[in-house]
Structure formats: C-alpha cells, structure tokens
C-alpha positions in Angstrom: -16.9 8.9 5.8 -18.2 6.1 3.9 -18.7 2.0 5.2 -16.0 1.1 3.4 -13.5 4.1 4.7 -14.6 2.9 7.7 -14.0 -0.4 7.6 -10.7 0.4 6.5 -9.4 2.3 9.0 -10.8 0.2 11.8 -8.9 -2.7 10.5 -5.9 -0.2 10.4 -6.4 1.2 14.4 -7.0 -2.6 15.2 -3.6 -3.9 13.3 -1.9 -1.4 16.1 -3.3 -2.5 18.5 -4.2 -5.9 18.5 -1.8 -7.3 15.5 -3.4 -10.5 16.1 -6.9 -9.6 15.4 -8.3 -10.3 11.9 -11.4 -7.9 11.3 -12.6 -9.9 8.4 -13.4 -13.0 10.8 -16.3 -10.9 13.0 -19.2 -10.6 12.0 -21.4 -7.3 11.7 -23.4 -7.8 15.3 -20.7 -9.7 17.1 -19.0 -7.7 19.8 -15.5 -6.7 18.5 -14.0 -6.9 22.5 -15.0 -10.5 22.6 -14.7 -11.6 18.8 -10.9 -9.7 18.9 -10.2 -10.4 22.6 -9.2 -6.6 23.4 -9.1 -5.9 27.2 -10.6 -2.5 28.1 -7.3 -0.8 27.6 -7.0 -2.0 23.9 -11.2 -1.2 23.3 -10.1 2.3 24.8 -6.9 2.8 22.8 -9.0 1.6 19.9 -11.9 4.0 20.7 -9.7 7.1 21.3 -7.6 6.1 17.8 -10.7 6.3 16.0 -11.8 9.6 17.3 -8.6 11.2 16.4 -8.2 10.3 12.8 -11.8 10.7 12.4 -11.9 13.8 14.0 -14.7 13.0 15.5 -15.3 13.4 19.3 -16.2 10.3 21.1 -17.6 10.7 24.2 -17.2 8.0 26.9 -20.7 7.7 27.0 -21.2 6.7 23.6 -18.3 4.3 23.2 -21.1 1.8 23.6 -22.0 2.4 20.2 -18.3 1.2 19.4 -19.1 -2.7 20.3 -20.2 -3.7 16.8 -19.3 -3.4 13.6 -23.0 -2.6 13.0 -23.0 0.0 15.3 -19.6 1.7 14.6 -21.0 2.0 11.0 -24.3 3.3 12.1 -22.2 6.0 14.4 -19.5 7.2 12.0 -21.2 6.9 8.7 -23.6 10.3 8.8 
C-alpha cells in the first residue's frame, strides 16, 4: 500500500466508527485517540478494521505503532 491508500482507507475505518471524526484536522504526530476522541473500544475496532482490509496482522503489541498518523504510515507503507 501506498500513503495515500492509506490515508484513504483510514479515513474510511474512522467514518464507521467515529462518524464525527474528521481525519483531515490531525495532524501527522498528533495522537489519533486524543485528536479523534476514540475510547479504547473504538482505537481497537479501528485497529482490528485496518488489519482486515489490509490483510495485514496486527499484533496487540504493535498497535502502539497505530497512535499516529506518522506511525500508521511508517507501519503499513513497506
């Protein structure tokens, strides 16, 4: 996947979940939890979303790497 596929589809898994949140106001570095307001059920529907139409496994342990924008990027984009 490319930035900008994932961009896309995080702002699609988001709009699920949190129909309120607006991708385009957070920043690269700002934590998407506190910049969205998702509780840790939303972060975890969010993170378990992702892995599933990426078809990527996401262990728990590495849904740190999830937080930022910066970071989801850096994770997904291989």
């Amino acid at each position: 996947m490319n930035e900008q596929a994932v961009r896309k589809l995080t702002a699609e898994i988001l709009a699920g979940i949190a129909p309120e949140a607006d991708l385009a106001t957070v920043t690269d570095s700002e934590d998407l939890r506190e910049a969205l307001d998702l509780d840790s059920m939303d972060f975890l529907n969010f993170a378990i979303a992702l892995g599933e139409k990426t078809g990527i496994k996401i262990p728990e342990a590495d849904m740190g790497h999830l937080r930022t924008l910066k970071g989801l990027l850096a994770y997904l984009v291989r």
